[in-house]
C-alpha positions in Angstrom: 20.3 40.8 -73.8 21.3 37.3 -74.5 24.8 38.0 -72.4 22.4 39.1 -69.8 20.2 35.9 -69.8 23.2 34.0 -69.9 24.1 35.6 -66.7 20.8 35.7 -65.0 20.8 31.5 -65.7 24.7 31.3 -64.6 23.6 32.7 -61.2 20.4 31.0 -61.2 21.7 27.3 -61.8 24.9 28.0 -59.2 23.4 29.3 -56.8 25.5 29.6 -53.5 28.3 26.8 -53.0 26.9 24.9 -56.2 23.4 24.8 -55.4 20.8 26.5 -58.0 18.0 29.0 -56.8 15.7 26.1 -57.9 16.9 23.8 -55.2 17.0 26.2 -52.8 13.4 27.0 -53.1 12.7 23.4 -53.4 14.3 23.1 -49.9 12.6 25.7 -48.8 9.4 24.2 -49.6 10.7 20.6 -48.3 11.1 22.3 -44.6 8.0 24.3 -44.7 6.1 20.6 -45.6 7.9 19.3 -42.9 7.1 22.0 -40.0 3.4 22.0 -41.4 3.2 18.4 -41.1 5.0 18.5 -37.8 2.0 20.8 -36.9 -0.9 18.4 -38.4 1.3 15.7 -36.6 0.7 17.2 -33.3 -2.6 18.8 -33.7 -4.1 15.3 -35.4 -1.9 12.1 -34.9 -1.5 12.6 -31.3 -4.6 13.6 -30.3 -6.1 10.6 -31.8 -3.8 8.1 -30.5 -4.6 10.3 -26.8 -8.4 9.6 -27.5 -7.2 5.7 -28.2 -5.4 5.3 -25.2 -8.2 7.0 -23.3 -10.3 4.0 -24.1 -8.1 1.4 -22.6 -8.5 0.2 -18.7 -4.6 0.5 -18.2 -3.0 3.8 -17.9 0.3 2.5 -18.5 -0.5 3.8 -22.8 -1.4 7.2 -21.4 1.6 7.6 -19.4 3.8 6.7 -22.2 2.1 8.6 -24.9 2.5 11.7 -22.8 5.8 11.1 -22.4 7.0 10.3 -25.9 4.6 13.1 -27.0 7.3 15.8 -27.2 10.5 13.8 -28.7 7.4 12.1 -31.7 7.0 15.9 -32.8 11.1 16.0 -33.6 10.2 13.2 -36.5 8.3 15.1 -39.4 11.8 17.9 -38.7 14.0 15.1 -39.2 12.6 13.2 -42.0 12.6 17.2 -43.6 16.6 17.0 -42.9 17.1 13.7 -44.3 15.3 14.7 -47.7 17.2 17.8 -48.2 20.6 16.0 -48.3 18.9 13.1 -50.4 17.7 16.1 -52.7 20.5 19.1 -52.7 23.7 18.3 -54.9 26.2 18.1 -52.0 29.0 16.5 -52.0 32.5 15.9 -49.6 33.0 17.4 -46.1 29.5 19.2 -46.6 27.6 16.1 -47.7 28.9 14.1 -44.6 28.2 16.6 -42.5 24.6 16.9 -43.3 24.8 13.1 -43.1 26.0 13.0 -39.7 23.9 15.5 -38.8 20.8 13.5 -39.8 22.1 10.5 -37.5 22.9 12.4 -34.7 19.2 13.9 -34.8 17.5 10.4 -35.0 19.8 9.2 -32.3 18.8 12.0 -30.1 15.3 12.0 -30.9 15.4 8.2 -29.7 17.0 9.1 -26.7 14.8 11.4 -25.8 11.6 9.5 -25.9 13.5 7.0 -23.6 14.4 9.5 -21.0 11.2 10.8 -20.7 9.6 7.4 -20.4 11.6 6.8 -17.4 9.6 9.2 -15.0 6.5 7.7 -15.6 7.5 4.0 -15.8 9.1 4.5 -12.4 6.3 5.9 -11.2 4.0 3.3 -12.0 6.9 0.7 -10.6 7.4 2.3 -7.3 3.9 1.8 -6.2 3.6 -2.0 -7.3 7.2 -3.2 -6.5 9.0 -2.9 -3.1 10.9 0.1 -4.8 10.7 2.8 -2.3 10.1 6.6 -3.4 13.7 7.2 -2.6 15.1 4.2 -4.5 12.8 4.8 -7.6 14.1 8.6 -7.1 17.5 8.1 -7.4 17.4 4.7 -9.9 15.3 6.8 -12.3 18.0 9.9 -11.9 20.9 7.5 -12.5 19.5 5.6 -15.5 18.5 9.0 -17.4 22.4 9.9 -16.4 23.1 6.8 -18.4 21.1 7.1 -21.2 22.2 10.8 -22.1 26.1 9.4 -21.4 24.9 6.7 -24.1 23.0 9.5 -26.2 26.3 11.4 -26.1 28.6 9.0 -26.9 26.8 7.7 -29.4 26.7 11.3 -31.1 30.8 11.9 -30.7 31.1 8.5 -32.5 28.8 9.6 -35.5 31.0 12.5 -35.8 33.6 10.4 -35.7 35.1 11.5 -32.4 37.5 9.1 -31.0 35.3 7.8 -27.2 38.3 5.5 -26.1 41.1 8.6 -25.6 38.2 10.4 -24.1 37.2 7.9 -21.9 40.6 7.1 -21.0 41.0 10.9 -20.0 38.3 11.1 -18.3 38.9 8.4 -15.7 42.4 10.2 -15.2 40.4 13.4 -14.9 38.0 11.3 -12.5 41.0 10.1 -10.1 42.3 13.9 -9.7 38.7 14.8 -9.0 37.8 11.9 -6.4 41.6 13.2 -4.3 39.7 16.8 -3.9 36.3 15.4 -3.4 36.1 13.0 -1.0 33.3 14.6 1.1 31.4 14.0 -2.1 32.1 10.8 -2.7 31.6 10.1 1.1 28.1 11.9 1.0 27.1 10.1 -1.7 27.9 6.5 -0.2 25.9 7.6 2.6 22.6 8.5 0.8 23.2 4.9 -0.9 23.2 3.5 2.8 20.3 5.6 4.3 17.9 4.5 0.7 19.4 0.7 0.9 18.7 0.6 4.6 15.1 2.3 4.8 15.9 4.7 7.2 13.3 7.2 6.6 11.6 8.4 3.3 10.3 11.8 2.2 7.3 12.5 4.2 8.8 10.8 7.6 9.0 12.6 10.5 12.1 12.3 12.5 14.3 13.8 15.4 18.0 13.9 16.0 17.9 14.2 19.6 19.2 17.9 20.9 19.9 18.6 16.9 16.8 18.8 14.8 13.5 17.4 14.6 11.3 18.1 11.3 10.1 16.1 8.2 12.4 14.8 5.4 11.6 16.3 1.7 14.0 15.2 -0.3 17.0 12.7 -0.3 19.3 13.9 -2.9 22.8 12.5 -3.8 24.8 14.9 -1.6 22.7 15.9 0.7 18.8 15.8 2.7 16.3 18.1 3.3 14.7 18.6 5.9 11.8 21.1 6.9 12.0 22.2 10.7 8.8 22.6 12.3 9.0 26.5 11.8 9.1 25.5 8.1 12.2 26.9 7.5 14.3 24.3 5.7 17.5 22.6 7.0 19.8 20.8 4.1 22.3 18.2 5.8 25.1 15.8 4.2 24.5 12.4 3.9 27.3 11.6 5.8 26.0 13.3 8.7 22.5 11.6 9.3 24.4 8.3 8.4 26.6 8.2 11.7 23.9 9.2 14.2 21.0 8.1 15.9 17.9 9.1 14.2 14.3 8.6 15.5 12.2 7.9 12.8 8.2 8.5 14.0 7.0 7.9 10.6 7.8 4.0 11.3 5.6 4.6 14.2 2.7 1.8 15.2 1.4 3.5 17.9 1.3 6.5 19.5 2.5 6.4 23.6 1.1 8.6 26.5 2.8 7.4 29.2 1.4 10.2 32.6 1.4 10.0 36.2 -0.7 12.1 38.1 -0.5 13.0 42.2 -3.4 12.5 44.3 -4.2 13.4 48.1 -2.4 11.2 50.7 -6.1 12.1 51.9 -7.8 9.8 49.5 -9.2 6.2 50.6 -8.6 2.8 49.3 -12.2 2.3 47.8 -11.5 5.5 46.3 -8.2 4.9 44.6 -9.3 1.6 43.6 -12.8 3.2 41.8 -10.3 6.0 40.2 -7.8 3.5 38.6 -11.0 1.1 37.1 -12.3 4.0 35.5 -9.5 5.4 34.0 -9.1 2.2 32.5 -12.7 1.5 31.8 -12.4 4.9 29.5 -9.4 3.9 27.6 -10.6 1.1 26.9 -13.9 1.8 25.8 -13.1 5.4 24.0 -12.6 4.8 20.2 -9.1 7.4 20.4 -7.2 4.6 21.7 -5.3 1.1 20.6 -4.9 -1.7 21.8 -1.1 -2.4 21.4 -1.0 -6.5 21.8 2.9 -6.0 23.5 1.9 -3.7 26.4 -1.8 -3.5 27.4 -3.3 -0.1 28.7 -3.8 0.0 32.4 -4.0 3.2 35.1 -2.7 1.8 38.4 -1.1 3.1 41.6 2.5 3.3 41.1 4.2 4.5 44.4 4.0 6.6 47.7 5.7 10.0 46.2 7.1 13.1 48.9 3.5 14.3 48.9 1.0 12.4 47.1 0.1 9.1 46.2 1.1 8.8 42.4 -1.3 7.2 39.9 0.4 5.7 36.4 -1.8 6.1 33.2 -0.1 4.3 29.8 -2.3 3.7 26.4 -1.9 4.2 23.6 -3.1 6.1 20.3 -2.9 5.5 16.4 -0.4 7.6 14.6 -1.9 11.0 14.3 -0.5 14.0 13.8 0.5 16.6 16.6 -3.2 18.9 16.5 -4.9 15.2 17.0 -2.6 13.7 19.7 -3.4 16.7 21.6 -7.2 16.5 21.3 -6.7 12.8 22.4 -5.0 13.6 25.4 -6.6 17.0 26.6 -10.0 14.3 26.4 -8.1 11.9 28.4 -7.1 15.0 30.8 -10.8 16.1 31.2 -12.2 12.9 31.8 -9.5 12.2 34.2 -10.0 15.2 36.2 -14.1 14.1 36.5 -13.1 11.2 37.2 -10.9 12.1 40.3 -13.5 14.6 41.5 -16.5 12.7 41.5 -14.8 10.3 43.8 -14.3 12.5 46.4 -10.3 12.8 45.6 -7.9 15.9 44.6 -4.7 16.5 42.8 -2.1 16.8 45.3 0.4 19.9 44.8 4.3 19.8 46.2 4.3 20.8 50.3 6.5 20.1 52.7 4.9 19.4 56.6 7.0 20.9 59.6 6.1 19.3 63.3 8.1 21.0 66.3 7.8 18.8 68.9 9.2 21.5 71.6 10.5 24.7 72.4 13.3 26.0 74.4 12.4 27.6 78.0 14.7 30.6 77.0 12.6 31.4 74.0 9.1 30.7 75.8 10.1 33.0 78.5 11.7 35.8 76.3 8.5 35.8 74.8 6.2 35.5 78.2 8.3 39.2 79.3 8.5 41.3 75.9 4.9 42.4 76.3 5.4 43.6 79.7 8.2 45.4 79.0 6.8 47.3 76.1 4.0 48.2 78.6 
């Protein structure tokens, strides 16, 4: 029996790869502290620092705390890790390993509360700077690029990984890549151009003319997208809304209705003079129009036309959207017709007037003798 003890405490002091039974329960118990207290962490610690920040005018905290919430909960894991190779007896390549390890987890777990404090710090920037929504969009995706680029590097060098040869590969690896991807590169240039210029923003409305017409979602690195009006989407390179003309109506001030309509040659002066004033008198006193201080609203006679006298009618509207411009106007079009009508006038239709002034003898007498014939 005392061979067999001997034994039993051999294998219960060595252990696996020189560590005893004793410690590994011991580390057991260290990771199951940690998870639990990774737990209480969560369940106590940051719901009373949410309930803190609640409290406070600025919204700023909350934003942040949400952010950092999920890379806080990595700590109680990490400081588990970092006692375990305090406590095991490890030694050489092992030892170092869990060493590095450790590092690399803190480094990340820094990192990652960064990256997810840019979203909301870029959200809170882009409505009190002059950062648009597509510059905050693709700032806050490039500075995240550089932060995990940082987070990475950082990590190879803890390892002990050698960045320089890497680097140094990687901008040969870069040059062979930018030969076969120029469209990319090109692409990319051009949604710098269309952000740095303000051309449109997600949300505009704009219109290639003959080519598309719709309203811009997104402005990604490559390429836009844009949803047609029969809300199918259309995805376009950069490069191609950067070299024509696009009509942005999101920019728009005002709204234009620029009409002529045709009245009888029939209709008097007074008539076409009471017509024109109270056109004008509507559009100027109906709450669905502007007043654009460059071009004033007016309704006049404009010309003599083939068959009617034509009447001009420009104004102007806020920018609505299409089911409101078209109320606007089929008001304007109602009131218009009253207003024509009541005056004694009419809309005038295309017609063409033929006068024959005389007739040949031939034909008059042809048709003098047919009936007599047929007699």
């Amino acid at each position: 029996m005392n061979e067999f003890f001997k034994i039993f405490s051999d294998v219960w002091q060595e252990g696996l790869m020189g560590i005893g039974v004793t410690e590994m329960l011991v580390s057991i118990g260290i990771m199951l502290t940690a998870i639990m207290t990774r737990t209480f962490f969560v369940n106590r610690v940051i719901k009373w620092l949410d309930k803190l920040t609640e409290g406070t005018e600025s919204s700023v905290d909350d934003i942040l705390l949400d952010s950092v919430e999920k890379p806080l909960s990595y700590v109680p894991i990490v400081i588990g890790l970092y006692l375990l190779t305090v406590y095991l007896p490890i030694s050489g390549s092992l030892g170092n390993f869990g060493t590095q390890l450790v590092r690399s987890l803190v480094a990340f777990t820094i990192f990652s509360a960064l990256i997810n404090s840019v979203t909301p710090l870029f959200s809170i920037l882009s409505n009190r700077t002059w950062l648009t929504a597509s510059m905050s969009m693709w700032m806050e995706r490039a500075i995240r690029v550089i932060l995990w680029i940082i987070c990475l590097a950082i990590i190879l060098d803890i390892f002990g990984i050698q960045i320089g040869p890497l680097v140094a590969g990687l901008g040969l690896f870069s040059v062979a890549v930018a030969l076969g991807a120029q469209d990319l590169f090109k692409n990319l240039i051009a949604g710098i151009l269309i952000i740095g210029e303000n051309r449109f923003q997600p949300g505009d409305r704009i219109e290639v003319t003959g080519e598309l017409h719709g309203v811009v979602e997104q402005i990604g690195f490559r390429s836009t997208m844009i949803r047609l009006f029969n809300t199918a989407p259309m995805v376009i390179p950069n490069k191609d809304l950067s070299d024509v003309k696009v009509i942005n109506h999101g920019n728009m001030i005002y709204r234009r209705l620029n009409w002529t309509i045709n009245l009888l040659y029939s209709t008097t002066v007074e008539e076409l003079k009471k017509i024109c004033e109270q056109i004008e008198s509507y559009i100027q006193k109906s709450k669905e129009f502007e007043e654009n201080p460059s071009q004033a609203s007016f309704a006049k006679a404009a010309e003599f036309g083939a068959s009617s006298i034509d009447v001009r009618i420009l104004c102007y509207t806020r920018p609505s959207n299409l089911v409101e411009f078209s109320t606007t106007k089929e008001n304007l079009m109602h009131e218009i017709m009253r207003i024509v009508r009541e005056n004694g006038s009419d809309f005038a239709y295309p017609s063409t007037s033929v006068y024959v002034e005389s007739t040949p003898d031939s034909i008059s007498t042809e048709s003098s003798e047919t009936p007599s014939q047929e007699t």
